[in-house]
GUMARTI-911644 format. One record per residue (C-alpha): residue number from 1; x, y, z; residue in three letters. Coordinates in steps of 0.1 Angstrom, whole numbers, plus 2048, in hexadecimal, padded with zeros to 3 digits. Layout:
N
<NUM, <X, Y, Z>, "ala"> ...
REM end
This chain:
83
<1, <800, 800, 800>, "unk"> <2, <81D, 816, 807>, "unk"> <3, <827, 81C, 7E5>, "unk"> <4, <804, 824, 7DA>, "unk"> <5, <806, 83F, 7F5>, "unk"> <6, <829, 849, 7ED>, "unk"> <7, <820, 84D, 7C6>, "unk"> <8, <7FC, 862, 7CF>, "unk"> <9, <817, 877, 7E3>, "unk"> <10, <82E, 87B, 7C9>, "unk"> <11, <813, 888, 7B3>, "unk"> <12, <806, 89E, 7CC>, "unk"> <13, <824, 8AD, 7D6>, "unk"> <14, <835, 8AE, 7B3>, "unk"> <15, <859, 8A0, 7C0>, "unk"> <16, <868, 886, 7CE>, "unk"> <17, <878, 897, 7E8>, "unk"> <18, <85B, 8A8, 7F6>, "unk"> <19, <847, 88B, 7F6>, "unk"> <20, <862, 877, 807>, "unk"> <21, <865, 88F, 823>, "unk"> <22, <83E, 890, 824>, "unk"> <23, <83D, 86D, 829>, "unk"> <24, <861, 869, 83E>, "unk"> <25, <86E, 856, 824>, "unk"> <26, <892, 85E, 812>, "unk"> <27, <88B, 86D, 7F0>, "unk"> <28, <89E, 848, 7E3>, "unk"> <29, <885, 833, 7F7>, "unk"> <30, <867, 843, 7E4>, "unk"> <31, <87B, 843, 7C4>, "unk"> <32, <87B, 81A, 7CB>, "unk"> <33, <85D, 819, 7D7>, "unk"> <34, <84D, 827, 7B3>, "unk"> <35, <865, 817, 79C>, "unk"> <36, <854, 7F4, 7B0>, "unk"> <37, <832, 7FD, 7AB>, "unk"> <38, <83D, 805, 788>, "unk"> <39, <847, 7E6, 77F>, "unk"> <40, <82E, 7D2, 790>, "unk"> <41, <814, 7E6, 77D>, "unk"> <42, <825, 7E5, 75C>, "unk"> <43, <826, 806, 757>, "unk"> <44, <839, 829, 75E>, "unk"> <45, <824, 840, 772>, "unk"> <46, <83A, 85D, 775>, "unk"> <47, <853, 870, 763>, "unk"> <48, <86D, 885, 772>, "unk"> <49, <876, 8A8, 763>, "unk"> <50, <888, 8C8, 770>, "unk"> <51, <867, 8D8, 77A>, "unk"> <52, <859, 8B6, 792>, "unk"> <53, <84A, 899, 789>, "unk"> <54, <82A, 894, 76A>, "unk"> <55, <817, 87C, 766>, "unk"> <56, <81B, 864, 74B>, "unk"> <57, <7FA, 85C, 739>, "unk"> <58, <7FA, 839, 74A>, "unk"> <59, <7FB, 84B, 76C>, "unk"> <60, <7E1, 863, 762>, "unk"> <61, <7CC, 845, 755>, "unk"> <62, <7D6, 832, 77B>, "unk"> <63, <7D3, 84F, 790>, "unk"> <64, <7AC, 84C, 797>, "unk"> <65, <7B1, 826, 79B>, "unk"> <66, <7CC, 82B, 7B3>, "unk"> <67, <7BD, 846, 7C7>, "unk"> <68, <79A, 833, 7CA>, "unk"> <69, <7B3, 815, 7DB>, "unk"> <70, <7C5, 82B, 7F1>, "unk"> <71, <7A3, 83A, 7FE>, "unk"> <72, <791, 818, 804>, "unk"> <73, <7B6, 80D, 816>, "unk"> <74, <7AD, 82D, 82D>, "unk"> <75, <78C, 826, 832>, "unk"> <76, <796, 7F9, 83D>, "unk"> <77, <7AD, 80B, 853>, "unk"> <78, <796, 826, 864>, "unk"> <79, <77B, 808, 869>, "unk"> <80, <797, 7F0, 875>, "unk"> <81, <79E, 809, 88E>, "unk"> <82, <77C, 80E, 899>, "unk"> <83, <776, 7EB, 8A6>, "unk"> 
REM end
């Protein structure tokens, strides 16, 4: 689950770095943690540049997907917690 968080994060923050610290990672951890969920999925997600990170159109076409798993992960965890 951690590098579905750590890619949403990446995307939301636009770096590597930032979302690293966010998440209190080092920025090479997340790299790994992508370049993993890349290859599991078959696909690259992200491409870096000089100004952050874009979306590549399989992330864009993943993102919902990927956000809809993180939120129902949320919500097991919340109800777990609740018991």
């Amino acid at each position: 689950m951690n590098r579905y968080i750590a890619f949403l994060k990446v995307f939301e923050r636009n770096s590597f770095s930032d979302a690293a610290r966010d998440l209190g990672y080092t920025q090479s951890a997340v790299s790994q943690m992508i370049k993993s969920l890349e290859e599991e999925l078959g696909v690259t997600l992200l491409s870096r540049n000089r100004g952050g990170v874009v979306l590549t159109a399989d992330g864009r076409a993943l993102l919902p997907e990927i956000e809809k798993l993180c939120a129902a992960h949320h919500a097991l965890m919340q109800s777990a917690a609740s018991l």
